[in-house]
C-alpha positions in Angstrom: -19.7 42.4 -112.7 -19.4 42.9 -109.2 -20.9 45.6 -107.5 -17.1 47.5 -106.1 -16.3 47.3 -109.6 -19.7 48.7 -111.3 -18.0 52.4 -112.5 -21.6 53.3 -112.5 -22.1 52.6 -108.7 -19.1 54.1 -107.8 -20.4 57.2 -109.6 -23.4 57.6 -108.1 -21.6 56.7 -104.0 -19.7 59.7 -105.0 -22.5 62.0 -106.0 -24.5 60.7 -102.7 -21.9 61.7 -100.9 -21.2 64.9 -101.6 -24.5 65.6 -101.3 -24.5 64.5 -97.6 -26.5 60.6 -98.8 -23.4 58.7 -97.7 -24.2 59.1 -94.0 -21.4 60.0 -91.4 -19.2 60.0 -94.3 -21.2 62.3 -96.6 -21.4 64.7 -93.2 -17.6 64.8 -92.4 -16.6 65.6 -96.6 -19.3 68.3 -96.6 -16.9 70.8 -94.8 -19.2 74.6 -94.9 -22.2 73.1 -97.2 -23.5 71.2 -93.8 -27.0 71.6 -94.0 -30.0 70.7 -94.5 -33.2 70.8 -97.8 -36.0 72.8 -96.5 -39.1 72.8 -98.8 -39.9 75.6 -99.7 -36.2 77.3 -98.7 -34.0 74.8 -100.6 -30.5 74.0 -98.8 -30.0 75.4 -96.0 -26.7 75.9 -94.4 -26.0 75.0 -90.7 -25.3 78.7 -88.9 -22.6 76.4 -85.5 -25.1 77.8 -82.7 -24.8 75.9 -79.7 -27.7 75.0 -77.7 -27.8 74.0 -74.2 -28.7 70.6 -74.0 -26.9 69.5 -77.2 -25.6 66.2 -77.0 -27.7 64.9 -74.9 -31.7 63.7 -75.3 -32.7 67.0 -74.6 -31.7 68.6 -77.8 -34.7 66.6 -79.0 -37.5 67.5 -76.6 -40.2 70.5 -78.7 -38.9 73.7 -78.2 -42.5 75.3 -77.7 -44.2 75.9 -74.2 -46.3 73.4 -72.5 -49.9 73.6 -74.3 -52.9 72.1 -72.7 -55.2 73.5 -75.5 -53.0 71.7 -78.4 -55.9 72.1 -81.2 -56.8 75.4 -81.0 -55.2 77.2 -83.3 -52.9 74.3 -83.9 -51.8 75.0 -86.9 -50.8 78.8 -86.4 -48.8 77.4 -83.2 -47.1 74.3 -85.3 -47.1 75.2 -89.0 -44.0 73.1 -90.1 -43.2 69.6 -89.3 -40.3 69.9 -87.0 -38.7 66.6 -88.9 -39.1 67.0 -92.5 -39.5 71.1 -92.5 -43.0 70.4 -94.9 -45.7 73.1 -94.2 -48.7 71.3 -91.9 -51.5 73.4 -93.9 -50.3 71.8 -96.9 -50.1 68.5 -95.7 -53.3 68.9 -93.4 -55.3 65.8 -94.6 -52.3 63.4 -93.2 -51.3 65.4 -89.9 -50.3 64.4 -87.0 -49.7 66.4 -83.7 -49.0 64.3 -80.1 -49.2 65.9 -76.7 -46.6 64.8 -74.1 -47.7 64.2 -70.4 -45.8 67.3 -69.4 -47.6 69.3 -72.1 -45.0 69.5 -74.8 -46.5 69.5 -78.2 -45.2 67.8 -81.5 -47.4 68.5 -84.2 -46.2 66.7 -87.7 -46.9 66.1 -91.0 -47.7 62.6 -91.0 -47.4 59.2 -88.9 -43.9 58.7 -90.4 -42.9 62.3 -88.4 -45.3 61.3 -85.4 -43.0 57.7 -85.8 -40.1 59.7 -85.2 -41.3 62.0 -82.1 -42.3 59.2 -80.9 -38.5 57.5 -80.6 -37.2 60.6 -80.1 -38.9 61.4 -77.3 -39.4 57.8 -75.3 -39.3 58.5 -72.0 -41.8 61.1 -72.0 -45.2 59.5 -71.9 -48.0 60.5 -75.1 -50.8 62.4 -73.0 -53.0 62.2 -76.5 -52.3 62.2 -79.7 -54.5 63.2 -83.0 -54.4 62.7 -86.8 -56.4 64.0 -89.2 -59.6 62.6 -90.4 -59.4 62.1 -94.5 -62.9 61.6 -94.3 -64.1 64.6 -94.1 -65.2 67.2 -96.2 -64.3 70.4 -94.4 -61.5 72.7 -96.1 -59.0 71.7 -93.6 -59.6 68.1 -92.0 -60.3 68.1 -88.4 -58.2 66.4 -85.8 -59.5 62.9 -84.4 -58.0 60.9 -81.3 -55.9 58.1 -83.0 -57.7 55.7 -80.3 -60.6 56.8 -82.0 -59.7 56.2 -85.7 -59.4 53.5 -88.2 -56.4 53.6 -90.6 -56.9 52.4 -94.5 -53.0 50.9 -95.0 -51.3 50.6 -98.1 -54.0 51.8 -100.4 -53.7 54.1 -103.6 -54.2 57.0 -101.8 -51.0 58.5 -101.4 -49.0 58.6 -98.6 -47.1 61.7 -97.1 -43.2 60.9 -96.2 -43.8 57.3 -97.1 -44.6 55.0 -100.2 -46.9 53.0 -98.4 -50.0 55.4 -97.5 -51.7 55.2 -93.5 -54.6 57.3 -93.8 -56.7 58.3 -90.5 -60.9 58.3 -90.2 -63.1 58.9 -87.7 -65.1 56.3 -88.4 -65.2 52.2 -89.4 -67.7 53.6 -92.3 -65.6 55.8 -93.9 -62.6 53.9 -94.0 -64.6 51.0 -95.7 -65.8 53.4 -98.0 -62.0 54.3 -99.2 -61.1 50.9 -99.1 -63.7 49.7 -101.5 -62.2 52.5 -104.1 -58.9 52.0 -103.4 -57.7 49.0 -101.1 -55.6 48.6 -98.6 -55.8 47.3 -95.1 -57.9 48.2 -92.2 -55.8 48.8 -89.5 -55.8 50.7 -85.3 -53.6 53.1 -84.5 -51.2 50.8 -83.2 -50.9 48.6 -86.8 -50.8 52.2 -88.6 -47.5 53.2 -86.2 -46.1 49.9 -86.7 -46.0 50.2 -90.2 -44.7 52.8 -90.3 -41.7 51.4 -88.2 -41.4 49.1 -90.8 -41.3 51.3 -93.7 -39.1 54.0 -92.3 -35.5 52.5 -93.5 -36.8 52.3 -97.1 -38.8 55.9 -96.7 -36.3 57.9 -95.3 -33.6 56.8 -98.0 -36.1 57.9 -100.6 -37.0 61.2 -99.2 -33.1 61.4 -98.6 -32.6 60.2 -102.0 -35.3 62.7 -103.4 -34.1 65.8 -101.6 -30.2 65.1 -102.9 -31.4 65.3 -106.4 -32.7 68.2 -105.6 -30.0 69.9 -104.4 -27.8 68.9 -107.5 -30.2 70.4 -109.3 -29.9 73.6 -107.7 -26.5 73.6 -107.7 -26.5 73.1 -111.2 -28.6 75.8 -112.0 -26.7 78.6 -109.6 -23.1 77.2 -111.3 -25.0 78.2 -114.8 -26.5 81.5 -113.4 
């Protein structure tokens, strides 16, 4: 049976898009539930403010002041992953934060978010940019230069926003040490990012996947309340 006439598939198209999954087409038959799933919030609705700049690169550019102290109390100054919404405490132990040559921060909750800055933002030069180091023991892993870490790649530790793990060390050691428990692939900064590249098509229709189940769910559960 062909996949246009699979009742099943057309099914579940229809559910996607209602849900906003079917890209521009889910958007425009959305109508007043444009919005967006916020951990921790659930769906949030789109309020029609108007920023100057929208429309243009610079609705992308961090909204914070310049920073040239970006770690200290970094996560009190960038506590949510301006991309996926997830809370950077939680998620300390794959964070990611880069500083821009003009002093704009991103901080994020992984490289898949840092991937996405990154794009977003690529005609502003990366001053620095630090991930956490797994390695350690402390209650809340410290920050590490990326030029200064080794990445373990596709191991069984699990990855944040993505299937296929990049996990940061500070050192060649420790990263040998997780690979000999769990695998993967040694890997710089650079093959870490690059993956990620690679993975995000099939990561971001998971998470977008993921987060439209949820919402049915809690639509389900308000139409029962």
């Amino acid at each position: 049976m062909s996949k246009q006439n699979n009742p099943e598939r057309r099914k579940t198209l229809k559910i996607l898009a209602a849900v906003g999954l079917g890209g521009f087409a889910g958007a425009a038959t959305a109508g007043s539930n444009i919005g967006v799933m916020m951990p921790g919030k659930g769906w949030v609705k789109a309020t029609g403010a108007q920023c100057e700049g929208d429309g243009t690169p610079l609705q992308f550019i961090p909204k914070t002041a310049p920073d040239d102290k970006p770690l200290q109390d970094e996560l009190k100054k960038y506590p949510k992953c301006p991309y996926c919404g997830m809370s950077r405490t939680k998620w300390h132990h794959s964070r990611h934060l880069v500083q821009y040559d003009d002093g704009l921060v991103d901080g994020t909750c992984s490289i898949h978010c840092l991937a996405i800055s990154l794009s977003l933002n690529i005609d502003r030069g990366a001053k620095a940019i630090y991930a956490a180091d797994f390695g350690s023991s402390a209650k809340i892993k410290p920050m590490v230069e990326v030029d200064k870490a080794t990445y373990l790649v596709g191991s069984k530790l699990k990855g944040t926003m993505t299937a296929t793990s990049k996990i940061a060390f500070a050192t060649v050691e420790s990263a040998n040490a997780a690979r000999a428990e769990n695998g993967g692939d040694i890997a710089s900064f650079d093959g870490a990012l690059r993956e990620a590249y690679l993975n995000m098509h099939e990561d971001t229709m998971r998470t977008r996947k993921r987060r439209g189940e949820r919402r049915i769910r809690m639509m389900k559960k308000m139409n029962k309340g």
